[in-house]
The first five atom37 places (N, CA, C, CB, O) and aatype in JSON, in Angstrom:
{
  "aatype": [20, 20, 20, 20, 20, 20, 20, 20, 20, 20, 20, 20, 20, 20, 20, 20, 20, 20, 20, 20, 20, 20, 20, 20, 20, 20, 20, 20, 20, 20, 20, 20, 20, 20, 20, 20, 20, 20, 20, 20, 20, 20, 20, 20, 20, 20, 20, 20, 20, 20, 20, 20, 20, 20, 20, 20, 20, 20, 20, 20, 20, 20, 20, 20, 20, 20, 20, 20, 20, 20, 20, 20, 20, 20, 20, 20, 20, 20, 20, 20, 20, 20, 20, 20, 20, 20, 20, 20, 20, 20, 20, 20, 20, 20, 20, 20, 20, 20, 20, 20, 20, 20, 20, 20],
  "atom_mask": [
    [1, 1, 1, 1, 1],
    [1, 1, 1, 1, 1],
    [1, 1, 1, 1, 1],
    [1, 1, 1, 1, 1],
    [1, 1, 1, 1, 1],
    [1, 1, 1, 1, 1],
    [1, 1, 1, 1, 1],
    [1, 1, 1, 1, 1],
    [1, 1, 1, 1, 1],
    [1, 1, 1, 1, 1],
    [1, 1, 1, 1, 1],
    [1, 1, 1, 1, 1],
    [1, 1, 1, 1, 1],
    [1, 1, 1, 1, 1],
    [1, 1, 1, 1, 1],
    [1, 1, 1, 1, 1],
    [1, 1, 1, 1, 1],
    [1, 1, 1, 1, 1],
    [1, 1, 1, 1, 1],
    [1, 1, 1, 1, 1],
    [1, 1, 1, 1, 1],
    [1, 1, 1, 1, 1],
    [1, 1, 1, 1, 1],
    [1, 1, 1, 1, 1],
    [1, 1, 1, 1, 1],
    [1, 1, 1, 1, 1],
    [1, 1, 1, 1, 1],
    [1, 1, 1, 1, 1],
    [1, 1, 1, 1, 1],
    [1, 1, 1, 1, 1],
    [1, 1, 1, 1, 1],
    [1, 1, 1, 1, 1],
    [1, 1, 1, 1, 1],
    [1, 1, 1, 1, 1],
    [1, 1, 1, 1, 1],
    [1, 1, 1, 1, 1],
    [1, 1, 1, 1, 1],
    [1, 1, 1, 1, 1],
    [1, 1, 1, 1, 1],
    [1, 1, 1, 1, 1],
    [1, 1, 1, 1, 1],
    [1, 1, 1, 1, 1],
    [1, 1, 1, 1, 1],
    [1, 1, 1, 1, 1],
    [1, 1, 1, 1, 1],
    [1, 1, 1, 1, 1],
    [1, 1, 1, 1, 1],
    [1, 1, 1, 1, 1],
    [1, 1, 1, 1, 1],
    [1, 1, 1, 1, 1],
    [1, 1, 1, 1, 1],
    [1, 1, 1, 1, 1],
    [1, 1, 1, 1, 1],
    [1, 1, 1, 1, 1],
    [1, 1, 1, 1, 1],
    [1, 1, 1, 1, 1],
    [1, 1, 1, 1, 1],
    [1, 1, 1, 1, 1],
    [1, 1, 1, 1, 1],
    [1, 1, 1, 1, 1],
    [1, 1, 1, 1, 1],
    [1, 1, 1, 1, 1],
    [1, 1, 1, 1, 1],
    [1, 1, 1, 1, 1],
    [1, 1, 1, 1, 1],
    [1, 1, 1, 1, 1],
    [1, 1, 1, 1, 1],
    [1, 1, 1, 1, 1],
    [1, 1, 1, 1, 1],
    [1, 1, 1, 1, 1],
    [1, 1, 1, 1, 1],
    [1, 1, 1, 1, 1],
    [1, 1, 1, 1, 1],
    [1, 1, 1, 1, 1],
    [1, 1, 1, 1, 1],
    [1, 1, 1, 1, 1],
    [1, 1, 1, 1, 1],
    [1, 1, 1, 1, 1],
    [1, 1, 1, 1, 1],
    [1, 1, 1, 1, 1],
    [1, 1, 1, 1, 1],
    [1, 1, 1, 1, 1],
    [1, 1, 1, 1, 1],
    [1, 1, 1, 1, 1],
    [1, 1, 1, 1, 1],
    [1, 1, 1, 1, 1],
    [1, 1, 1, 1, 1],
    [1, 1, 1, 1, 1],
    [1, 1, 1, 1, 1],
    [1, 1, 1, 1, 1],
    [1, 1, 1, 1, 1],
    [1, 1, 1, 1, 1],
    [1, 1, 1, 1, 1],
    [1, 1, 1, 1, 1],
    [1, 1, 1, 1, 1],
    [1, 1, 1, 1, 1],
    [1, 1, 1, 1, 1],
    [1, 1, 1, 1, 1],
    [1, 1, 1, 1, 1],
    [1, 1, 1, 1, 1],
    [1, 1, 1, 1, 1],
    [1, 1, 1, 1, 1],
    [1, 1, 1, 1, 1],
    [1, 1, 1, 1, 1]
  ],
  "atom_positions": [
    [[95.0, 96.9, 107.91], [93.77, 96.19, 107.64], [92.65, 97.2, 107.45], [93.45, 95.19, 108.78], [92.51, 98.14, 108.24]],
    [[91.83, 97.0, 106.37], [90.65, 97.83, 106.41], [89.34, 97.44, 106.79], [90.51, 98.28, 105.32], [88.78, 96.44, 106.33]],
    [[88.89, 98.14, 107.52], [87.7, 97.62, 108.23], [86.2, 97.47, 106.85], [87.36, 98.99, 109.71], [86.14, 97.89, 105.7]],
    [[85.54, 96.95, 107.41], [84.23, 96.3, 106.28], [83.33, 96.77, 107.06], [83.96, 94.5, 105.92], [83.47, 96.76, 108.28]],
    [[81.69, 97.51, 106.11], [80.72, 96.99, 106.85], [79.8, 95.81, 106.87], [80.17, 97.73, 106.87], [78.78, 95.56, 107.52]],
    [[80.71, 94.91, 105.64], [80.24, 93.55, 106.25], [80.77, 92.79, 107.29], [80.24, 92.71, 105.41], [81.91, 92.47, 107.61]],
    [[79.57, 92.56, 107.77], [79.79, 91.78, 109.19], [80.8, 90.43, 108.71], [78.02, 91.15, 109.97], [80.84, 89.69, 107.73]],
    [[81.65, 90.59, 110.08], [82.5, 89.03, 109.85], [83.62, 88.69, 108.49], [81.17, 87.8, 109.61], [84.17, 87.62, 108.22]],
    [[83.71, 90.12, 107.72], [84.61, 89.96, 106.94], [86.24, 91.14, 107.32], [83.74, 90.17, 105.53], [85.9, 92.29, 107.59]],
    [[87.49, 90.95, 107.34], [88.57, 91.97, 107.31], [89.3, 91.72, 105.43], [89.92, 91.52, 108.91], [89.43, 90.8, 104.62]],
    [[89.53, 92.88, 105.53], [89.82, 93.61, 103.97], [91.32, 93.73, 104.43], [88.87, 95.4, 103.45], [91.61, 94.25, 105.5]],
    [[92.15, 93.29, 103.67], [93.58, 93.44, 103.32], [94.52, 93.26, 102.37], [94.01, 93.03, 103.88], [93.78, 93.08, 101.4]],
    [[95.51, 93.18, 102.0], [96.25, 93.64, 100.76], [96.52, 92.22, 100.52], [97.6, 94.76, 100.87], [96.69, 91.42, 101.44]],
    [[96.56, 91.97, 99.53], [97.26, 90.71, 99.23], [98.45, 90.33, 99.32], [97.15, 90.44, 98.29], [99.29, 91.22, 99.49]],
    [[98.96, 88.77, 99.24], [100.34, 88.62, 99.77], [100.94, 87.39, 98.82], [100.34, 88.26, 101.5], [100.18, 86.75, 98.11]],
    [[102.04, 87.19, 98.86], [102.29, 86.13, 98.17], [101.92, 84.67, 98.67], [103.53, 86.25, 97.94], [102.09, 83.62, 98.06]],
    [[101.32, 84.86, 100.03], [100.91, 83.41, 100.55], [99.17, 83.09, 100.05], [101.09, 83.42, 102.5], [98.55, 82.06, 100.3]],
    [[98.74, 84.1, 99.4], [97.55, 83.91, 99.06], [97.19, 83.56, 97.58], [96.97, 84.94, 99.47], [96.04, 83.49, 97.15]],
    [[98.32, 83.35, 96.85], [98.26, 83.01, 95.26], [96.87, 81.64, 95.22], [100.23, 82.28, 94.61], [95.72, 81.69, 94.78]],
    [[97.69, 80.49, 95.92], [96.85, 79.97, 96.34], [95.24, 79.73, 96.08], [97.1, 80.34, 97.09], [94.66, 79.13, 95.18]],
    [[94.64, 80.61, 97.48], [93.27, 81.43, 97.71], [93.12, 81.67, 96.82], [93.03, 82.49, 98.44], [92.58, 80.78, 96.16]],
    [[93.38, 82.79, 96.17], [93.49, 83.42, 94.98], [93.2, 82.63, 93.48], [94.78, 83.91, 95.06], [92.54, 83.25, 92.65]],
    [[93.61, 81.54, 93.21], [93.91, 80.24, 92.23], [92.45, 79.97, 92.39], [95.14, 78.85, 92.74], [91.62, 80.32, 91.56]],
    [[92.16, 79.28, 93.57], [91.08, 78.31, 94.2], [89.16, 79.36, 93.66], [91.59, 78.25, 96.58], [88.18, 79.2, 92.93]],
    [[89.77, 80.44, 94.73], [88.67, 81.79, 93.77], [88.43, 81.05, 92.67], [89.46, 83.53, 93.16], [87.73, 80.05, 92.51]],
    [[89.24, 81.78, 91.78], [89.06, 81.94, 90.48], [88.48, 80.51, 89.88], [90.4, 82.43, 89.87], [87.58, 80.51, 89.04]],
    [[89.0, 79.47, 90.3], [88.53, 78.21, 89.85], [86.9, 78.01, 90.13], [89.41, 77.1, 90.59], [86.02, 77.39, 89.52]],
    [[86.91, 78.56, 90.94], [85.09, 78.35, 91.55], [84.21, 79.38, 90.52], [84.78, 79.08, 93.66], [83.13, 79.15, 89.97]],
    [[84.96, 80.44, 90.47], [84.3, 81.66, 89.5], [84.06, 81.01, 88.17], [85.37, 83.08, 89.26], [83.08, 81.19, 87.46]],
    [[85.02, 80.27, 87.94], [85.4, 79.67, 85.88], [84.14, 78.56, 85.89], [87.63, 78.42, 85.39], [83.48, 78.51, 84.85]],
    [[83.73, 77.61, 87.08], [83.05, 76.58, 87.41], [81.39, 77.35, 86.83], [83.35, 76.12, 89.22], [80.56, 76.95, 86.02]],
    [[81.45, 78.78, 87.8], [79.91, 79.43, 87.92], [79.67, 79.99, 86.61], [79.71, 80.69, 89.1], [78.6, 79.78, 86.04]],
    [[80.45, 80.58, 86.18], [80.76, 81.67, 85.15], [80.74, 81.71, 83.36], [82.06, 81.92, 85.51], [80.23, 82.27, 82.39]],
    [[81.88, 80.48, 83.87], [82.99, 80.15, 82.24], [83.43, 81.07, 82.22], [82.49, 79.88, 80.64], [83.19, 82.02, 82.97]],
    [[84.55, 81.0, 80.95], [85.85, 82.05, 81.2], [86.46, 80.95, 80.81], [86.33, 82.86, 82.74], [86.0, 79.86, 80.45]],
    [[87.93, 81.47, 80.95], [89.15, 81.11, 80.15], [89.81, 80.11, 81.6], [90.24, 82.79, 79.48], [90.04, 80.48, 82.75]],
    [[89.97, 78.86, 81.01], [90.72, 77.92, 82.31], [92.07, 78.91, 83.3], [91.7, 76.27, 81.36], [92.17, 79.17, 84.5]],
    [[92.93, 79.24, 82.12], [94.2, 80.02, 82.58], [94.07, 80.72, 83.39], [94.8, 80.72, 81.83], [95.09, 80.86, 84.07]],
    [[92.76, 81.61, 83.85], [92.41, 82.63, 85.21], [92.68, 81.64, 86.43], [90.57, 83.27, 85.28], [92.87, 82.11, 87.55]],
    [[92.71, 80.07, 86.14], [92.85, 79.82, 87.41], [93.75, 79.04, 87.92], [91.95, 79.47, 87.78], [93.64, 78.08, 88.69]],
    [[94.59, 79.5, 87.46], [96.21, 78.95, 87.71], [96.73, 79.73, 88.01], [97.07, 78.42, 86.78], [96.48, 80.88, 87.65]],
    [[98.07, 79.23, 89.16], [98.68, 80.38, 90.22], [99.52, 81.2, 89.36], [99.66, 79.75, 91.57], [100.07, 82.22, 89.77]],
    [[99.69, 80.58, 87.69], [100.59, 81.85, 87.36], [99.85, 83.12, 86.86], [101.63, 81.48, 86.23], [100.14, 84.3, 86.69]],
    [[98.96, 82.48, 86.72], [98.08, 83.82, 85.78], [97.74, 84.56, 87.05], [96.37, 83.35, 84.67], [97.68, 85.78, 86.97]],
    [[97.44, 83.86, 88.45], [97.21, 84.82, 89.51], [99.04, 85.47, 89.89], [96.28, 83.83, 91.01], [99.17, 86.58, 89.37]],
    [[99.82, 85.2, 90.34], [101.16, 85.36, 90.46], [101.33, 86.93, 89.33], [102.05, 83.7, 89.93], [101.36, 88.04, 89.85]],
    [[101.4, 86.77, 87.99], [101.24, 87.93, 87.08], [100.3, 89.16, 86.92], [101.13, 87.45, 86.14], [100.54, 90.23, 86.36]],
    [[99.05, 88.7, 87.62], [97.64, 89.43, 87.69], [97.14, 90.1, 89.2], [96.5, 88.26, 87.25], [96.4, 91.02, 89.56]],
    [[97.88, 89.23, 89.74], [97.4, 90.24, 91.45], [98.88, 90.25, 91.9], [96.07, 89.2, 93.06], [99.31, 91.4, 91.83]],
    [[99.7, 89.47, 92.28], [101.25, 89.72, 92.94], [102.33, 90.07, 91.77], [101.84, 88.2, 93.77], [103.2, 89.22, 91.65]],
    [[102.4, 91.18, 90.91], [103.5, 90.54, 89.55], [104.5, 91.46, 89.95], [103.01, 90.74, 87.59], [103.88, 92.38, 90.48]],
    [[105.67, 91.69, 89.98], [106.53, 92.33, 89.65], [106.41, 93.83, 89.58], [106.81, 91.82, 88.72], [107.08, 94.68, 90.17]],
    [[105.41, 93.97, 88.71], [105.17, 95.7, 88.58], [103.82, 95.74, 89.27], [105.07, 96.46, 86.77], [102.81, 95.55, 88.59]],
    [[103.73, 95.97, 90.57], [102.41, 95.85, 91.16], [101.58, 97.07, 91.58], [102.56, 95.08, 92.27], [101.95, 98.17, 92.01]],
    [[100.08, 96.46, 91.28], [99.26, 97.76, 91.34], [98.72, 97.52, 92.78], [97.99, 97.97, 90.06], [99.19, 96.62, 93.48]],
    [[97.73, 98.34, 93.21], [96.61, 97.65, 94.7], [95.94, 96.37, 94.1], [94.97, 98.93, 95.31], [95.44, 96.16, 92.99]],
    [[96.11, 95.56, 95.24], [95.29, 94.37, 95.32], [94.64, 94.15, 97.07], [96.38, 93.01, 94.77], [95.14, 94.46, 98.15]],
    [[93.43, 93.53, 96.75], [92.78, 93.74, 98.04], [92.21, 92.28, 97.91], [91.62, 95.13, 98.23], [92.2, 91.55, 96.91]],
    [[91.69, 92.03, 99.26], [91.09, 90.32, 99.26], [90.29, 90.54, 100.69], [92.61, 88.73, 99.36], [90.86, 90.83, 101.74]],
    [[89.12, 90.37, 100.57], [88.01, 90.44, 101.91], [88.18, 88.6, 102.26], [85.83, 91.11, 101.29], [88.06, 87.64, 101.49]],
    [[88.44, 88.64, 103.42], [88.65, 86.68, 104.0], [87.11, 86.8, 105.45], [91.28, 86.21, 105.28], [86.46, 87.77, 105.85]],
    [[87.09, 85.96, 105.67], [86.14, 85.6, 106.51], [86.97, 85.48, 107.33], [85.25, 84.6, 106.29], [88.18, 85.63, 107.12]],
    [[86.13, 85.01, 109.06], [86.77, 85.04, 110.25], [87.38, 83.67, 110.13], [85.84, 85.33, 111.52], [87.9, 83.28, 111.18]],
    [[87.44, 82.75, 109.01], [88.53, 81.54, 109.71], [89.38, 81.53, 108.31], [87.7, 79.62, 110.27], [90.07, 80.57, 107.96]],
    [[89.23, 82.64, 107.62], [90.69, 83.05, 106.58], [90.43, 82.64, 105.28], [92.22, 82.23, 106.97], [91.43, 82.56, 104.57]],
    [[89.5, 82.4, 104.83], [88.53, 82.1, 103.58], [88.62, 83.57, 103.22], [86.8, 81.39, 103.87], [88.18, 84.58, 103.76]],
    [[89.39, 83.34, 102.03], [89.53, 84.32, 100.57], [87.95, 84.13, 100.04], [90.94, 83.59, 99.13], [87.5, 83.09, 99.55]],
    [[87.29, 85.23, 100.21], [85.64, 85.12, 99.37], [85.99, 86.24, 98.2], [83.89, 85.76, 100.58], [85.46, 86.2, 97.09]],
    [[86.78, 87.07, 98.52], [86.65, 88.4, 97.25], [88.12, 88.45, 96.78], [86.12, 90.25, 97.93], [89.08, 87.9, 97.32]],
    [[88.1, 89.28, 95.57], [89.61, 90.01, 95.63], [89.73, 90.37, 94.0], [91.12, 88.78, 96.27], [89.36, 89.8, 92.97]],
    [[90.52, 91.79, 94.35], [90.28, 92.42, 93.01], [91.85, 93.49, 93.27], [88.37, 93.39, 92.84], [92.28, 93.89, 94.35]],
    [[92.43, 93.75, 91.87], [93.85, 94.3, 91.76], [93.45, 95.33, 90.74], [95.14, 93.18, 91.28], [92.33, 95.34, 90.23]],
    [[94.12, 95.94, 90.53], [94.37, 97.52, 89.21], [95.82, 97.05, 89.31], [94.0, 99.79, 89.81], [96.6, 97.04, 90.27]],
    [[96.04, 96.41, 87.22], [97.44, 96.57, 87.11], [98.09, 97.91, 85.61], [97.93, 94.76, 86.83], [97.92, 98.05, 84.4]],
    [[98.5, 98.29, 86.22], [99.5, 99.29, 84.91], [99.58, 98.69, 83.93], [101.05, 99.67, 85.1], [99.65, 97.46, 84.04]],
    [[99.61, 99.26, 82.68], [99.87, 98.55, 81.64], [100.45, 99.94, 80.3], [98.3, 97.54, 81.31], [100.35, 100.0, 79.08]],
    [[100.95, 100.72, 81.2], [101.26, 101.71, 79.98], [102.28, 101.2, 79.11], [101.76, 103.11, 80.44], [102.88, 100.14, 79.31]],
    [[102.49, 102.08, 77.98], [103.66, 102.21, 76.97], [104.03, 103.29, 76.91], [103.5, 101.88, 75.73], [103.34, 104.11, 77.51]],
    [[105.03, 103.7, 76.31], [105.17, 105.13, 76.21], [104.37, 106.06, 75.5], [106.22, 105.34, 75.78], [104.67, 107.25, 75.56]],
    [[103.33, 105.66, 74.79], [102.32, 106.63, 74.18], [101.02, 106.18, 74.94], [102.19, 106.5, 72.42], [99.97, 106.81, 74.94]],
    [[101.24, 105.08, 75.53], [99.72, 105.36, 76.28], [99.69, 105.03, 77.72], [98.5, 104.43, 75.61], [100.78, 105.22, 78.28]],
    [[98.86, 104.63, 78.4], [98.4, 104.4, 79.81], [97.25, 103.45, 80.09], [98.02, 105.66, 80.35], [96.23, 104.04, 79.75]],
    [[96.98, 102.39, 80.51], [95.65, 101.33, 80.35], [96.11, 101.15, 81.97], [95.66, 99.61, 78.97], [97.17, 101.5, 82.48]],
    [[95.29, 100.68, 82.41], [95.32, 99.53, 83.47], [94.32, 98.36, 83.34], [95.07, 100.12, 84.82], [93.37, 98.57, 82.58]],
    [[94.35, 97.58, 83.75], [93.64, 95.67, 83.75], [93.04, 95.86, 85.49], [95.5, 93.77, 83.56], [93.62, 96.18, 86.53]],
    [[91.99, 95.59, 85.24], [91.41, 95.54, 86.33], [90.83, 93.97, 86.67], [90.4, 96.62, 86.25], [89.98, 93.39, 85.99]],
    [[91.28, 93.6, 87.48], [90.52, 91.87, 87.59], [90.11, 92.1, 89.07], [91.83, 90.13, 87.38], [90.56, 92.78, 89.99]],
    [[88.98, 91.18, 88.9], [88.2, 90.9, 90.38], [87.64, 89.74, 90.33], [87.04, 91.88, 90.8], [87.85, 89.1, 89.3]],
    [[86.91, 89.21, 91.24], [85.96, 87.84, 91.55], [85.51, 87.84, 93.19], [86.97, 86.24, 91.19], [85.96, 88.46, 94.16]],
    [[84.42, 86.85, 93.05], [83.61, 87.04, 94.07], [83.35, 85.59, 93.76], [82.45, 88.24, 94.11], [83.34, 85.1, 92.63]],
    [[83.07, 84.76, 95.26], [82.73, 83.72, 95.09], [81.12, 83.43, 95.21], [83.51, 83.1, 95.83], [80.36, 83.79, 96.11]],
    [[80.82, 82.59, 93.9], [79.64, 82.41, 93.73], [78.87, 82.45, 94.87], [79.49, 81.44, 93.13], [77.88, 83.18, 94.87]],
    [[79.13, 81.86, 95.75], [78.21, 81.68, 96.91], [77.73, 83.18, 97.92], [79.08, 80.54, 97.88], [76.73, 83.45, 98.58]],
    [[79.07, 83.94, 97.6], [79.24, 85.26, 98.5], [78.33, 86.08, 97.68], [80.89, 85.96, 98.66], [77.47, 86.62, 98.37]],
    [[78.25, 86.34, 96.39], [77.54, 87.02, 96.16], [75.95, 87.52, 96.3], [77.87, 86.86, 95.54], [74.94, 86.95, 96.72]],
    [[76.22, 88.96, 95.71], [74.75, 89.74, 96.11], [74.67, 90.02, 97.8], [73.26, 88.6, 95.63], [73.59, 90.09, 98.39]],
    [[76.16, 90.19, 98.57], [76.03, 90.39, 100.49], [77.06, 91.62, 99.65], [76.88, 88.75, 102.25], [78.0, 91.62, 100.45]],
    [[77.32, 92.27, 98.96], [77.82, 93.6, 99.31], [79.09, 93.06, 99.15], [77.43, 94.35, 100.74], [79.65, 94.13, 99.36]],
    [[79.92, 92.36, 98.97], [81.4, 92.31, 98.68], [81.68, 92.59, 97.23], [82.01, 90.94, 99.05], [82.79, 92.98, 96.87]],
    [[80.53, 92.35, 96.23], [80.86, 92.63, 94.63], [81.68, 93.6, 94.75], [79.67, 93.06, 93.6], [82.89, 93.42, 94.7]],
    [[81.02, 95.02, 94.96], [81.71, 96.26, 95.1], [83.37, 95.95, 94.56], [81.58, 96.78, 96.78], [83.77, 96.36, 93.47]],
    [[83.97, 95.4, 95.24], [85.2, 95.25, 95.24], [85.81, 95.05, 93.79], [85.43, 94.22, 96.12], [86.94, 95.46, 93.54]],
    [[85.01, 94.4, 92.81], [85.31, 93.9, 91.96], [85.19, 94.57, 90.27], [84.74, 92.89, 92.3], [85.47, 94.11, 89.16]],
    [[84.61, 95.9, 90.76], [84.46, 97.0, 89.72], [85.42, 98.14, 89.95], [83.03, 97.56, 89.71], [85.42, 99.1, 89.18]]
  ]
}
């Protein structure tokens, strides 16, 4: 677990029980935001933060387990090149307390 200096939040890796969380995020983000519906369905999260070829993924929860942040780096090379996809979100409400960070 990684410690925060926001108060009342723990930082940890993501899991497959959090697709979920993760889904729900993103749905609140698409609500504030707009964006593409598909960000907020568990498969596009399932492929984008938990997939198969997995990069770091991190998710800041509050003290009663409320997913507020969460952001992954995924690989995306070929053999002539190297990219990674970076996705993040922050829930509307959380923002501007210092969890953005996470999401760049």
């Amino acid at each position: 677990m990684i410690t925060s200096s926001i108060p009342g939040l723990s930082w940890r890796s993501l899991q497959g029980s959090d697709v979920g969380a993760v889904a729900q995020r993103a749905g609140k983000c698409l609500e504030a935001d707009g964006g593409l519906p598909l960000e907020a369905t568990d498969t596009y999260t399932q492929e984008h933060y938990l997939s198969a070829w997995p990069g770091p993924s991190i998710g800041a929860f509050e003290a009663d387990g409320r997913l507020i942040a969460c952001a992954t780096v995924q690989p995306t090379n070929t053999p002539d090149d190297y990219r990674v996809i970076i996705v993040g979100q922050v829930h509307p409400t959380n923002r501007k307390r210092g969890a953005s960070a996470i999401a760049y």
